[in-house]
C-alpha positions as CSV (number, residue, x, y, z in Angstrom):
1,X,126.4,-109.4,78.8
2,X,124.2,-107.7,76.3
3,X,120.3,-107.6,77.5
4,X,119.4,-110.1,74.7
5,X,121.6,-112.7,76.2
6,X,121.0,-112.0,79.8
7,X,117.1,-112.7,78.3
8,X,117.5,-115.6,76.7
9,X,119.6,-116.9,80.1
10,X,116.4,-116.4,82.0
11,X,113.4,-117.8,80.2
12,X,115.6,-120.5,79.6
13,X,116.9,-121.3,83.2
14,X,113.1,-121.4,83.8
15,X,112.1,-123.7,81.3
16,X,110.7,-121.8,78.5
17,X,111.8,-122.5,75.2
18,X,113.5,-119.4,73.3
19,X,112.6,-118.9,70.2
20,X,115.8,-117.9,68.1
21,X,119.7,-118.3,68.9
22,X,121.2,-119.6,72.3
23,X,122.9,-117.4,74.4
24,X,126.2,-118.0,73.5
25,X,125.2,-117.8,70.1
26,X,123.9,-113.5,70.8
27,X,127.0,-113.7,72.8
28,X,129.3,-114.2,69.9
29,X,128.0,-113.2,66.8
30,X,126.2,-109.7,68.7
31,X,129.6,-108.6,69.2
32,X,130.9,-107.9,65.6
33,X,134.4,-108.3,66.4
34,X,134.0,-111.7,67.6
35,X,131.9,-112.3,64.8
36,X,133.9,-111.6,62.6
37,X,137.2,-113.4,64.1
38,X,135.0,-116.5,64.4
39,X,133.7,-117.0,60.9
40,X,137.3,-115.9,59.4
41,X,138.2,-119.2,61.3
42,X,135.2,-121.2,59.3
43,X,136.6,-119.5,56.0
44,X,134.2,-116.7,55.3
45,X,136.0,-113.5,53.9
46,X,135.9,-110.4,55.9
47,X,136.6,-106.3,55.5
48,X,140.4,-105.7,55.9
49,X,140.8,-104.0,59.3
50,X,141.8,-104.4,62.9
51,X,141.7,-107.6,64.7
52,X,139.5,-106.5,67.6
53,X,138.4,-103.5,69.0
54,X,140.8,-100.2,68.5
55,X,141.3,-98.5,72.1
56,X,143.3,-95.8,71.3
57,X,143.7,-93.3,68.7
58,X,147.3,-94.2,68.1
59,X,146.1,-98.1,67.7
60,X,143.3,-96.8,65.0
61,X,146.1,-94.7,63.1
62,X,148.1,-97.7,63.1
63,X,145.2,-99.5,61.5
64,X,143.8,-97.1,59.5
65,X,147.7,-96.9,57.8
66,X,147.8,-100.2,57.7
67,X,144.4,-100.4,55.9
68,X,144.6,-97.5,53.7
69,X,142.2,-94.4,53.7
70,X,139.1,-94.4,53.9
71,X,138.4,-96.1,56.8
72,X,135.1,-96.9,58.5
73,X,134.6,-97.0,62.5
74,X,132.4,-99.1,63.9
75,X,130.5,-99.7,67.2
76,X,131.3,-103.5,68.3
77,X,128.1,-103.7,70.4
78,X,125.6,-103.0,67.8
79,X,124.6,-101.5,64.7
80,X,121.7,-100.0,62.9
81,X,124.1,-96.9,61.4
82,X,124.9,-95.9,65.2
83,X,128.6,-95.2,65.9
84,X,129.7,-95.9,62.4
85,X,131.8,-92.7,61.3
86,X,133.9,-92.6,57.7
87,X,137.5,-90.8,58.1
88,X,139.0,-89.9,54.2
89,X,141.9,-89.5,55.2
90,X,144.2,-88.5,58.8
91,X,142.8,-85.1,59.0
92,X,139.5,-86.5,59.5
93,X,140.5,-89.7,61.4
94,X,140.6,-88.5,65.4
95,X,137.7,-86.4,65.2
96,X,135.7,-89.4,63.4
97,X,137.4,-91.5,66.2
98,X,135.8,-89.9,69.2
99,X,131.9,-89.5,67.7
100,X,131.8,-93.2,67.3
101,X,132.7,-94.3,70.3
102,X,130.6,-91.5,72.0
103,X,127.4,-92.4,69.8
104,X,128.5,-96.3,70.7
105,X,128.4,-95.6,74.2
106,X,125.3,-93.4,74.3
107,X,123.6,-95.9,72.0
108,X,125.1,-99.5,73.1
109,X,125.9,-99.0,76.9
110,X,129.8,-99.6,75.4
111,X,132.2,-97.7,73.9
112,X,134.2,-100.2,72.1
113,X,134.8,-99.7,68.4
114,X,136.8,-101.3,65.5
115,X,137.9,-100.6,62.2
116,X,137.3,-101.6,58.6
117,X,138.4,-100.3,55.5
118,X,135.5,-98.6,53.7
119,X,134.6,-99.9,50.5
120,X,133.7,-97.5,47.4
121,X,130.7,-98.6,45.8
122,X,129.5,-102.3,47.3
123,X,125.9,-103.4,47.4
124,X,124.5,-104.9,50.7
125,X,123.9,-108.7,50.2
126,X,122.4,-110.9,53.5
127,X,121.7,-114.6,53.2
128,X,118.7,-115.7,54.8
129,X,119.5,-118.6,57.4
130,X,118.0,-121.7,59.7
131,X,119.6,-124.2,61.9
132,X,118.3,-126.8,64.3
133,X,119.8,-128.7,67.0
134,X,120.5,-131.9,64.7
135,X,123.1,-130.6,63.0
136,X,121.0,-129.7,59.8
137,X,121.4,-126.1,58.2
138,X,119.9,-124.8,55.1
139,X,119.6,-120.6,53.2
140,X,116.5,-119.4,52.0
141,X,118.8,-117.7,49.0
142,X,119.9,-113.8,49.4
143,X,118.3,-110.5,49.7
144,X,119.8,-107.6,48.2
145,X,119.3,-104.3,50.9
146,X,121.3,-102.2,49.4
147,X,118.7,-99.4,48.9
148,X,119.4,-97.6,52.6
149,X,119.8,-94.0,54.3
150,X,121.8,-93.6,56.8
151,X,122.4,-97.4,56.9
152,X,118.9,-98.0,57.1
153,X,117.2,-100.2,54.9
154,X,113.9,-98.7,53.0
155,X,113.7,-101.3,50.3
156,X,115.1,-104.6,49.7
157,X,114.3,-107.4,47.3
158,X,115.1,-110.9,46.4
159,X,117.1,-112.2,44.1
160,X,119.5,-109.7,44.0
161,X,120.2,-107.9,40.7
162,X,123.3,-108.0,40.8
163,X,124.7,-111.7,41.8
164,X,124.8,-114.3,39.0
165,X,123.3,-117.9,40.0
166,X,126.9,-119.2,40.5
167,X,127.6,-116.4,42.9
168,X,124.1,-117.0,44.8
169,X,124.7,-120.4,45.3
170,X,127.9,-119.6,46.5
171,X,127.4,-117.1,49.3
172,X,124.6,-119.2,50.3
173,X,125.7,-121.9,50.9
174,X,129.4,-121.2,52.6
175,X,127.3,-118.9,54.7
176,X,124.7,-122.5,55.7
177,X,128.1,-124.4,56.0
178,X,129.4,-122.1,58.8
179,X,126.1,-121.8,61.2
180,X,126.4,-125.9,60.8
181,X,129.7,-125.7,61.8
182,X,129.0,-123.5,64.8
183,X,125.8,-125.8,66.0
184,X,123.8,-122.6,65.4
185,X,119.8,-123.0,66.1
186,X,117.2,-120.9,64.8
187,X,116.7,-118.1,62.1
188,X,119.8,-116.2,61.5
189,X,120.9,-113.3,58.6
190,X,124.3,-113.4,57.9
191,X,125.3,-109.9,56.0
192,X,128.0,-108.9,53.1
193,X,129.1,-106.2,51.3
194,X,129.8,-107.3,47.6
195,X,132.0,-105.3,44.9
196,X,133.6,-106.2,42.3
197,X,132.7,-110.0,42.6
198,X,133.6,-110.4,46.2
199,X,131.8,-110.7,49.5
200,X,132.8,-109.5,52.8
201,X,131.0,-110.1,55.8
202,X,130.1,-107.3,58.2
203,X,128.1,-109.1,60.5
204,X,125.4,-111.7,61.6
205,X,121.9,-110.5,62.7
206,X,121.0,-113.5,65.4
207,X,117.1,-112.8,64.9
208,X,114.2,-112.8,62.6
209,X,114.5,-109.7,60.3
210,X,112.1,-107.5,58.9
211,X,112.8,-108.5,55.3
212,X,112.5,-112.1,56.3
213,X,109.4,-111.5,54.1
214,X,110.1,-111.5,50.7
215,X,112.4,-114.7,51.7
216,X,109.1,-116.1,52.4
217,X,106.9,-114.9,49.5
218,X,109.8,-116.4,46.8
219,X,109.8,-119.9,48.4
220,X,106.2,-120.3,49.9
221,X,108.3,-121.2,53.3
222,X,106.9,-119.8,56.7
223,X,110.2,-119.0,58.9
224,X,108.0,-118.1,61.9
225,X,106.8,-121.5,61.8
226,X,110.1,-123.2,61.2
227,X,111.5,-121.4,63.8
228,X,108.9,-122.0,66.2
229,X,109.7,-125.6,65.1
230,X,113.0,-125.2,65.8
231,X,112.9,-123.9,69.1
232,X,110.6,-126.8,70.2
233,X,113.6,-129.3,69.7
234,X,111.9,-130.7,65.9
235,X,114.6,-131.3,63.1
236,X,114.2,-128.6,60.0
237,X,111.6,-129.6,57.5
238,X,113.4,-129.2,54.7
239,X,116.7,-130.5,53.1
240,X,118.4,-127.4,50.8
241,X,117.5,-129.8,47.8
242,X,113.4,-129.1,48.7
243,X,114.0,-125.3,48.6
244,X,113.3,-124.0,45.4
245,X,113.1,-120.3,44.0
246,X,110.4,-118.7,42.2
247,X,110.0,-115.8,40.8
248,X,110.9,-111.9,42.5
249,X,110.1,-109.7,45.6
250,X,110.1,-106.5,46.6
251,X,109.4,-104.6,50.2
252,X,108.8,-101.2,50.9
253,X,109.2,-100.2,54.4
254,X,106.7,-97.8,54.7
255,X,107.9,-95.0,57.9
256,X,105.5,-92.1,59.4
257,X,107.8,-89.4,58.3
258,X,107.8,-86.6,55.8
259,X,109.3,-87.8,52.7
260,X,111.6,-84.9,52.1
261,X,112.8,-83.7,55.6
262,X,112.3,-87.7,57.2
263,X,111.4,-85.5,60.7
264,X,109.0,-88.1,62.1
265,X,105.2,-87.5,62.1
266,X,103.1,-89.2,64.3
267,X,99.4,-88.7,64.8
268,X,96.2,-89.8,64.2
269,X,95.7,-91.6,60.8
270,X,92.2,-90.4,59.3
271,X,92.6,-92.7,56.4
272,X,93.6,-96.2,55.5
273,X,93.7,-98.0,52.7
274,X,95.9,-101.3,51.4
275,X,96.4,-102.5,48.5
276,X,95.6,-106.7,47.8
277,X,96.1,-109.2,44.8
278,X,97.5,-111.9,44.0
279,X,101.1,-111.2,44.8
280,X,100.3,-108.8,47.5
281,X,101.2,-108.9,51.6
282,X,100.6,-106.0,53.7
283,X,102.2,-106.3,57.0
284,X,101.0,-103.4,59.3
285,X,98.9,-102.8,62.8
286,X,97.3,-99.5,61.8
287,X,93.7,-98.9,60.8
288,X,91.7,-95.7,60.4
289,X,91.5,-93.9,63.8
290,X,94.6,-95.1,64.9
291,X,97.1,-92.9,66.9
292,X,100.6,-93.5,65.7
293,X,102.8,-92.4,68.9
294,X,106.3,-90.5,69.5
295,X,107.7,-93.0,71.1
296,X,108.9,-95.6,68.7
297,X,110.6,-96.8,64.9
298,X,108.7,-94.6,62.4
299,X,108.1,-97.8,60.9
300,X,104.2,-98.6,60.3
301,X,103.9,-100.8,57.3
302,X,105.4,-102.8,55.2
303,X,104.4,-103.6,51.3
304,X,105.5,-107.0,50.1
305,X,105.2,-107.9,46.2
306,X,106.5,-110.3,44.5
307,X,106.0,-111.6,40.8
308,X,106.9,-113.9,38.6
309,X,109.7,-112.3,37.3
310,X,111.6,-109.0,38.5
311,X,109.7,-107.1,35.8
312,X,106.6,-108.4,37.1
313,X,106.8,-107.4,39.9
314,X,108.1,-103.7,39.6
315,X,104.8,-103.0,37.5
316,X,102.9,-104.4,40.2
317,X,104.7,-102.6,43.2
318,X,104.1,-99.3,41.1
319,X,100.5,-99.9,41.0
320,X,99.8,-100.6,44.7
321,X,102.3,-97.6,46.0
322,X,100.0,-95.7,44.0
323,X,96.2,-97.2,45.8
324,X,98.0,-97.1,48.8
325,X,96.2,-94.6,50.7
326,X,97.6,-93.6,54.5
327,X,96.5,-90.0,55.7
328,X,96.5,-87.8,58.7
329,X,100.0,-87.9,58.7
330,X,103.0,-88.1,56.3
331,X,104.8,-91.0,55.2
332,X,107.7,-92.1,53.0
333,X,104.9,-93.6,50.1
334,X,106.0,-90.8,48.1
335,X,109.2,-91.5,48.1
336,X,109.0,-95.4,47.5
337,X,107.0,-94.3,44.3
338,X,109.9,-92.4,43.2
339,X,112.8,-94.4,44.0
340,X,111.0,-97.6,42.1
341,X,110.2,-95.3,39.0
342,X,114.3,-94.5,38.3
343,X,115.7,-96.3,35.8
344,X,119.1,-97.2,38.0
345,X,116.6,-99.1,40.1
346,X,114.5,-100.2,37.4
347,X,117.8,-101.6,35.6
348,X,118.8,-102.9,39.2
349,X,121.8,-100.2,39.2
350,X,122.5,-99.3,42.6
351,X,124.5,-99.8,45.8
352,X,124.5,-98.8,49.4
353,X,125.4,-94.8,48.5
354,X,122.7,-94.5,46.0
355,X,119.7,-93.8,47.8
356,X,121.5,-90.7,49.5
357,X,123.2,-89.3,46.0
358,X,119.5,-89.2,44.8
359,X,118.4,-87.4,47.5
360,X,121.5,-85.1,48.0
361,X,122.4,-85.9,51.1
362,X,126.1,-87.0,49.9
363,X,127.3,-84.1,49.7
């Protein structure tokens, strides 16, 4: 049992009410390979790969021939970019075999992987989710995340750029119809990779998420609140008919770390300054004075801006990266205000890889 479930087990057993999935929901979808076998059931497409988890390097050739080359290898336990390895071809594939499980286990407390076949160019598309425990599901539309290193997210925004209205109604709401169908309660992400028109699911992300944000900012819907609903036993507030869209939103996930080298730097932070507006959140816990320490995600602030339109809101993003002012220590700012400023991502032209091609680091 993974140490979310065995928590959720015991402040419920004492009679607190947990705030987000049951147990047997972090149970099931927390282990991507019975994720992804149980929403195959409800009809959601997945990756082509192995049916569960790949024990033996003769089982992942199998699969990976089966497949076709590349092939990606996965921890089952958990994610976050740790014990995910890419083999090219079989030259690559036992070497690529044994890091992932080792990083899995190191990382996960569990060894187990599985393998997918690794798609080319796909952006990163995750659908926004709420269920209660009357049977009532709704999405809060998509976010597109496909701006990553390392496969982790630094910026994502909503709608994507590159899903038409008929494909975001689409993905949305097969991906409601399946949490109704499993009785799921609470906020929920469900997570694709989309290329060439299709959508794949990789896995379900049984929380809250950092970019639950810009959700929030483009449908003027507090999900902490609904969920805190949720948990208390209260049906959803809203039908999907009362959720509407407006406008565009952006975040920036704003790490203490050197914007070239990303070696983490934390410190004392000797100035602060945020930017504000209509338009503008600034989600963060630091101030001027305060010691950022070693011991945690680089993580210390997150920019949210939205607009009326995608336009909009780049020129307004632009202009508070630029009066946002954190010093004493180094921070990816710099690089948010270059990404933002090339015209793939001004033209929303990007996928998962191109974050790490402008930087160099694909090579």
């Amino acid at each position: 049992m993974s140490e979310n479930a065995a928590f959720a087990e015991m402040v419920e057993e004492h009679g607190f009410a947990f705030i987000g999935p049951t147990p047997e929901h972090i149970r099931t979808m927390g282990d991507k390979v019975t994720a992804k076998q149980t929403v195959k059931a409800l009809g959601l497409p997945t990756v082509p790969g192995s049916a569960g988890a790949v024990t033996t390097i003769d089982e992942a050739r199998a699969v990976a021939e089966e497949t076709g080359y590349p092939v990606l290898i996965k921890a089952a336990a958990g994610g976050g970019g740790k014990g995910m390895k890419v083999a090219t071809g079989p030259d690559e594939l036992e070497e690529a075999y044994k890091l992932a499980r080792g990083e899995a286990k190191a990382a996960f407390g569990n060894d187990e992987v599985y393998m997918e076949r690794y798609l080319g160019r796909p952006r990163h598309i995750e659908v926004q989710l709420l269920g209660d425990t009357h049977g009532n599901a709704v999405h809060f539309g998509e976010r597109d995340c496909s701006i990553q290193r390392r496969h982790q997210k630094v910026i994502e925004e909503t709608p994507s750029p590159g899903l038409n209205a008929n494909e975001r109604t689409k993905i949305g709401n097969i991906s409601a119809s399946v949490i109704q169908k499993m009785g799921y309660r609470g906020v929920g992400t469900m997570e694709f990779l989309y290329e060439n028109g299709e959508f794949f699911f990789i896995e379900m992300n049984t929380r809250l998420q950092i970019e639950h944000t810009i959700s929030e900012m483009i449908t003027g819907i507090d999900l902490v609140r609904e969920q805190i609903r949720v948990a208390a036993g209260l049906p959803l507030s809203y039908k999907q008919s009362d959720i509407t869209f407006n406008g565009h939103a952006i975040e920036c996930r704003i790490n203490a770390e050197n914007a070239e080298t990303f070696m983490p730097s934390p410190g004392k932070v000797t100035s602060f300054h945020a930017p504000g507006g209509l338009g503008v959140r600034v989600d963060s816990a630091i101030y001027e004075g305060y010691s950022i320490p070693p011991y945690y995600d680089s993580m210390i602030a997150k920019l949210i801006v939205s607009g009326t339109n995608r336009n909009e809101c780049l020129l307004r993003l632009r202009r508070c990266l630029e009066e946002f002012v954190i010093g004493g220590v180094d921070t990816t700012l710099g690089l948010h205000r270059r990404i933002i400023n090339q015209p793939d991502f001004i033209n929303g032209n990007y996928d998962i890889h191109w974050l790490e091609h402008f930087l160099g680091l694909d090579s």
